[in-house]
C-alpha positions as CSV (number, residue, x, y, z in Angstrom):
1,X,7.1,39.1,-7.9
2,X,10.0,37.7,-6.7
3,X,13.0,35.8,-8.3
4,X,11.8,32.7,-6.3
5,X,8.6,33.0,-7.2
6,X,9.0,33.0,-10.9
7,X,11.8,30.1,-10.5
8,X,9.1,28.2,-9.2
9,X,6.8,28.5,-12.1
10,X,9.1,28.1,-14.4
11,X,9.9,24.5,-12.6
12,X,6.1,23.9,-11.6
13,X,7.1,24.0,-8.2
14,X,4.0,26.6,-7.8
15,X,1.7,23.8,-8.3
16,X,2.5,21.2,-6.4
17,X,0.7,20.5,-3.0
18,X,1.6,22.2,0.0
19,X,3.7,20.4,2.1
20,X,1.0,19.9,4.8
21,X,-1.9,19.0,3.2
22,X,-3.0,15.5,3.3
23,X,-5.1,14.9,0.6
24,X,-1.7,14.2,-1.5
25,X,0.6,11.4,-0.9
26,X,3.8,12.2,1.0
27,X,6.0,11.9,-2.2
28,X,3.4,14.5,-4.1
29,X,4.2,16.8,-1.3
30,X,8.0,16.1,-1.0
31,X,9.2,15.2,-4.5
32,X,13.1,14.9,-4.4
33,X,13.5,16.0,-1.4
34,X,14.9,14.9,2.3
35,X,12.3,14.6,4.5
36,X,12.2,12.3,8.3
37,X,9.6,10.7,9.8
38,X,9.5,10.3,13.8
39,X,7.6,7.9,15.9
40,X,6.4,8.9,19.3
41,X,6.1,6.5,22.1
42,X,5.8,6.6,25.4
43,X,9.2,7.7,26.7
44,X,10.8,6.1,23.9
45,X,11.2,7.5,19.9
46,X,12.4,6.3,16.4
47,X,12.8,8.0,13.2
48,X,13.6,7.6,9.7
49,X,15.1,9.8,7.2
50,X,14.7,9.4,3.4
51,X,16.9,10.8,0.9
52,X,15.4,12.4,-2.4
53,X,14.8,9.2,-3.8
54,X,12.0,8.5,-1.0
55,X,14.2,5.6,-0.2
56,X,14.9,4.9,3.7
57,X,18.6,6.1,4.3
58,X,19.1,5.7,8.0
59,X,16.7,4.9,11.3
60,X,17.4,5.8,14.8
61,X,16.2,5.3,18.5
62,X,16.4,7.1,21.6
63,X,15.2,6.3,24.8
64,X,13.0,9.5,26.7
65,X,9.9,11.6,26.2
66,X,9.3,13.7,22.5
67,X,9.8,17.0,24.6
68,X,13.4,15.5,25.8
69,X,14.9,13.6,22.6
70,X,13.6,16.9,20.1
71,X,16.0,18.6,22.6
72,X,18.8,16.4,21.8
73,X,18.0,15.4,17.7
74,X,16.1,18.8,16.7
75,X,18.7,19.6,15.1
76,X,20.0,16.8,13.5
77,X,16.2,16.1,12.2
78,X,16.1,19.1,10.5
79,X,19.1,18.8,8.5
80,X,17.6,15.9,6.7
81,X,14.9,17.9,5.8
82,X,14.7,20.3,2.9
83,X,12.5,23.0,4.9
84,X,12.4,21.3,8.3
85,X,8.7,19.6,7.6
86,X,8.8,15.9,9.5
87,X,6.1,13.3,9.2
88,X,4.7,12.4,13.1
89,X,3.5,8.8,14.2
90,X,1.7,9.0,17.1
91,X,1.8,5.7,19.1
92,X,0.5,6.6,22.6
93,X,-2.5,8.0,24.1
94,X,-5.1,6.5,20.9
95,X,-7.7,3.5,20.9
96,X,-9.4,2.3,17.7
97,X,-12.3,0.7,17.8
98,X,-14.8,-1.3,15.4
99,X,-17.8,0.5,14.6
100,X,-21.0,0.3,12.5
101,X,-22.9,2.8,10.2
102,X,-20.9,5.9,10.4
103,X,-21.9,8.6,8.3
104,X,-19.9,8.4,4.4
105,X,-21.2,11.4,3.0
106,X,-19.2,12.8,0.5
107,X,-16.9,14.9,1.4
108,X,-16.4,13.1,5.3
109,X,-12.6,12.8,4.7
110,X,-12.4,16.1,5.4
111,X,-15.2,16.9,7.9
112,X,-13.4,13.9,10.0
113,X,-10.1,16.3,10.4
114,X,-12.0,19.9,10.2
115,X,-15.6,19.1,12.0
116,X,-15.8,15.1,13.1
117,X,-18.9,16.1,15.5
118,X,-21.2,16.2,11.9
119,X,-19.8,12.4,11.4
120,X,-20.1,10.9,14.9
121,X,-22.8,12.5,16.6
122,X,-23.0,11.5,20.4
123,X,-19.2,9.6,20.2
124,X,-17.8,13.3,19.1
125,X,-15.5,14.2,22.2
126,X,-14.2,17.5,21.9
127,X,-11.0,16.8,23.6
128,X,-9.8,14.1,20.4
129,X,-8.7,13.9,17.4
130,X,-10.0,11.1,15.0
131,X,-9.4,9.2,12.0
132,X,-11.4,6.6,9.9
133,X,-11.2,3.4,7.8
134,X,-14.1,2.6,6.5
135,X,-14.5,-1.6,5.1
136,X,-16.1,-0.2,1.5
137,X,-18.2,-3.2,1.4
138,X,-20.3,-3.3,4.7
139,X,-21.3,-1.0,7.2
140,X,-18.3,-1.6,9.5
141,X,-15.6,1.0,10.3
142,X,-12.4,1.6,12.1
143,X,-12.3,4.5,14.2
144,X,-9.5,6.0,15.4
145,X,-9.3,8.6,18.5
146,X,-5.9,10.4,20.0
147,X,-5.9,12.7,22.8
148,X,-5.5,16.5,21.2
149,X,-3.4,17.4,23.8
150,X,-0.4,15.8,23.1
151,X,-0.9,16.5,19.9
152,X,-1.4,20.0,20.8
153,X,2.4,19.0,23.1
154,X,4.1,17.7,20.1
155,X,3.4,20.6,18.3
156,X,4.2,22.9,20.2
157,X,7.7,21.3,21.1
158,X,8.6,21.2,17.8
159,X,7.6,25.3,16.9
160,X,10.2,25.8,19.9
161,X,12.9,24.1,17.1
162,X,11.5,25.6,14.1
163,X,10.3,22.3,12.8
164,X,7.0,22.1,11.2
165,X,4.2,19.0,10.9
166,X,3.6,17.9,7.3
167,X,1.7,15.1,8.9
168,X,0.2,13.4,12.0
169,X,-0.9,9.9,12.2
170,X,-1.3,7.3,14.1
171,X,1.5,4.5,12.9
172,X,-0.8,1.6,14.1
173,X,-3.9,2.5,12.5
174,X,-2.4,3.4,9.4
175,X,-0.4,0.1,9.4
176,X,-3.8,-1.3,9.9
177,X,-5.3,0.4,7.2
178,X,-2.3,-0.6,4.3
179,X,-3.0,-4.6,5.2
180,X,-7.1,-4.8,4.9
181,X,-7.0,-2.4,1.8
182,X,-4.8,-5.2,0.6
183,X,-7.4,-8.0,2.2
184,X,-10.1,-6.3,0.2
185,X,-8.5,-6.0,-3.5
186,X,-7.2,-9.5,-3.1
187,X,-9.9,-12.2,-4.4
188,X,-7.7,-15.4,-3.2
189,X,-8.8,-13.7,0.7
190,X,-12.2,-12.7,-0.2
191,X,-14.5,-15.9,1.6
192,X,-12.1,-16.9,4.5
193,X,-12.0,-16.8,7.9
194,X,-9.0,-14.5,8.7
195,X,-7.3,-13.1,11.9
196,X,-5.6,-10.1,10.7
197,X,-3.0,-8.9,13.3
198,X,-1.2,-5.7,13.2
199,X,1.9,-4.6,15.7
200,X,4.1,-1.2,16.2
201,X,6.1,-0.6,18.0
202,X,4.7,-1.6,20.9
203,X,0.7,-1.0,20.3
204,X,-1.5,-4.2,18.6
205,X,-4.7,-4.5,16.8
206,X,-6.5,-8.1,16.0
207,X,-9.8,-8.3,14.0
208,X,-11.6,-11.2,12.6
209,X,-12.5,-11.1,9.6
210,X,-15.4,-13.7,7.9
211,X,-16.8,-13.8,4.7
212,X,-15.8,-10.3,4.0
213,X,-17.5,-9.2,7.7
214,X,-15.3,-7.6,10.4
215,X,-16.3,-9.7,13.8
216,X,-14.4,-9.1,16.4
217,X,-11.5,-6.2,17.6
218,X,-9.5,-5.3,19.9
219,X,-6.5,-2.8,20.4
220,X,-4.1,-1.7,22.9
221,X,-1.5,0.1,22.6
222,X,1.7,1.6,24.9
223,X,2.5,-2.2,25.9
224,X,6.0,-3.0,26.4
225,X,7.2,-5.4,24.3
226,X,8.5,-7.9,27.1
227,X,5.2,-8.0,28.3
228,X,3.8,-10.5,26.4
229,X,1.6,-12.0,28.5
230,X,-0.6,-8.9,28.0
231,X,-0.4,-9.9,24.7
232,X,-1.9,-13.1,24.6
233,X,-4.4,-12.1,26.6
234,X,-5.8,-10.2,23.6
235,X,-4.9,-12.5,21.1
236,X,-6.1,-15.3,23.1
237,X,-10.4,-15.0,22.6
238,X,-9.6,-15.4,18.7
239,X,-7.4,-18.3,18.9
240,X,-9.7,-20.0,20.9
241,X,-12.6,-19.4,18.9
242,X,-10.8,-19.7,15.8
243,X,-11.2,-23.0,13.0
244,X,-8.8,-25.0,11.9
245,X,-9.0,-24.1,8.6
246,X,-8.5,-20.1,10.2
247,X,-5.6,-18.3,8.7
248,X,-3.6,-15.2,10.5
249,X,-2.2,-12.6,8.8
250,X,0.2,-10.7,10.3
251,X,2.0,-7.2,9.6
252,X,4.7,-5.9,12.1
253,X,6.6,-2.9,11.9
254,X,10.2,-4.6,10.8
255,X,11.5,-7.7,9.5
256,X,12.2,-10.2,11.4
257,X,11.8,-8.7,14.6
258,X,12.1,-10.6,17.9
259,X,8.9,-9.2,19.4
260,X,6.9,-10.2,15.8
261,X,8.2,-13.8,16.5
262,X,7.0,-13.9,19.6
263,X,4.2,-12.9,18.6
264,X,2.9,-15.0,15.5
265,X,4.1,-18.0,17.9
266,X,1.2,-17.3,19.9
267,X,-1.3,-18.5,17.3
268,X,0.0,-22.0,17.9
269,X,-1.3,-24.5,14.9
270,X,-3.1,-21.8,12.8
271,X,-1.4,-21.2,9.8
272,X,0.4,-18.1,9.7
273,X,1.8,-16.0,6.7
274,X,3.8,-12.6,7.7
275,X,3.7,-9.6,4.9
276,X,5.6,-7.7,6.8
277,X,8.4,-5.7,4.8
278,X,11.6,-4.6,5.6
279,X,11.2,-0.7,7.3
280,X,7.8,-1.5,7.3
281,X,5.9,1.3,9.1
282,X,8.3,3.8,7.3
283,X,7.7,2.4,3.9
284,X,3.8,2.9,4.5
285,X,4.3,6.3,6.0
286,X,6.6,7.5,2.9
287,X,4.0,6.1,-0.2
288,X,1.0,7.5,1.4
């Protein structure tokens, strides 16, 4: 045994979870230690690093495909990391989509990541990956699907810089998934009519939600965020089936943003309450 070894049974290091497993929250995995979070869009990226606290220390942007700015920050990326693990957010090349009676037998967490086919049946395509939020009190579900190849891309870009994935996700859905687990455990939403509308970075999802019943979807994402006349085209079917007494709930991916103000304006006289927090998509990416 080596010295190493026993320091880290001596310090319970030894049984904490590996860094790349994702059945353990990110600060489980990475307790007091540096660790950077990157968000990949389409020719454009941003990252966060947090210090040991887990607290947001700095953010960045550069303009240019992953393959191009890893060339440039690689380096600098891992140097806020402890072993050079980084937290991906995939924002390009996904679609979620509402769906009903997908299989929940136990143990489908895993068989969504390690054999999805057994959980899907005829909307398995071999050439995605996928992830699920299920609403735990009907049959509906999200479903979320990314091509595997740029996966496969990122990946591979980043072995060529020794830097190693402790996670991949999708920053929308999992934006998606923080603000209707916090619909569902909050009584004061529990029989209204909602429009729940989620935004990062550039991708959207809208559902209705009524009586506790998902409705109505839709998601796009890679859309510029000047182009927001593409916007209200999607947001525009549930405003204009929407009551007065309708309320919106909105979650961007910062405070105070220009494109979230543009955004919320588009819901005209429906009242609107924005839970969005400051750092937001790199708050939910660091707790979870």
């Amino acid at each position: 045994m080596e010295l190493k070894d026993i320091k880290e049974v001596l310090s319970f290091a030894a049984f904490r979870p590996e860094a790349d497993n994702p059945a353990y929250a990110w600060p489980q995995r990475f307790p007091k230690r540096k660790s950077v979070f990157v968000n990949v869009n389409r020719a454009h990226c941003s990252w966060a690093y947090l210090n040991k606290k887990g607290k947001i220390a700095d953010t960045g942007e550069s303009e240019g495909e992953f393959s191009e700015v890893i060339g440039h920050l690689g380096d600098q990326w891992k140097s806020h990391t402890e072993d050079g693990w980084l937290g991906i957010s995939i924002n390009n090349r996904f679609i979620i989509s509402l769906e009903h009676n997908l299989s929940r037998k136990k143990g489908w967490e895993e068989d969504i990541r390690t054999n999805p086919k057994s959980i899907l049946g005829t909307k398995y395509d071999r050439g995605k990956r996928y992830a699920i939020h299920h609403n735990p009190e009907t049959s509906a579900s999200l479903l979320m699907a990314c091509d595997d190849s740029m996966i496969q891309s990122i990946e591979e870009s980043m072995r060529s810089y020794n830097l190693k994935t402790a996670r991949i996700c999708c920053g929308l859905f999992a934006t998606t998934s923080h603000l209707l687990n916090r619909i569902v455990y909050d009584p004061s939403y529990k029989d209204q009519d909602l429009i729940v509308v989620t935004w990062s970075h550039g991708s959207l999802c809208v559902l209705r939600q009524t009586a506790g019943q998902w409705k109505e979807f839709r998601c796009r994402s890679g859309l510029p965020t000047e182009d927001l006349s593409s916007i209200a085209q999607i947001i525009k079917p549930f405003t204009d089936a929407a009551e007065s007494n309708t309320r919106v709930l909105y979650m961007g991916d910062d405070q105070n943003s220009e494109s979230s103000s543009s955004i919320m304006q588009m819901f005209e006289n429906l009242q609107v309450t924005d839970v969005t927090e400051k750092n937001n998509l790199w708050e939910i990416l660091g707790k979870h």
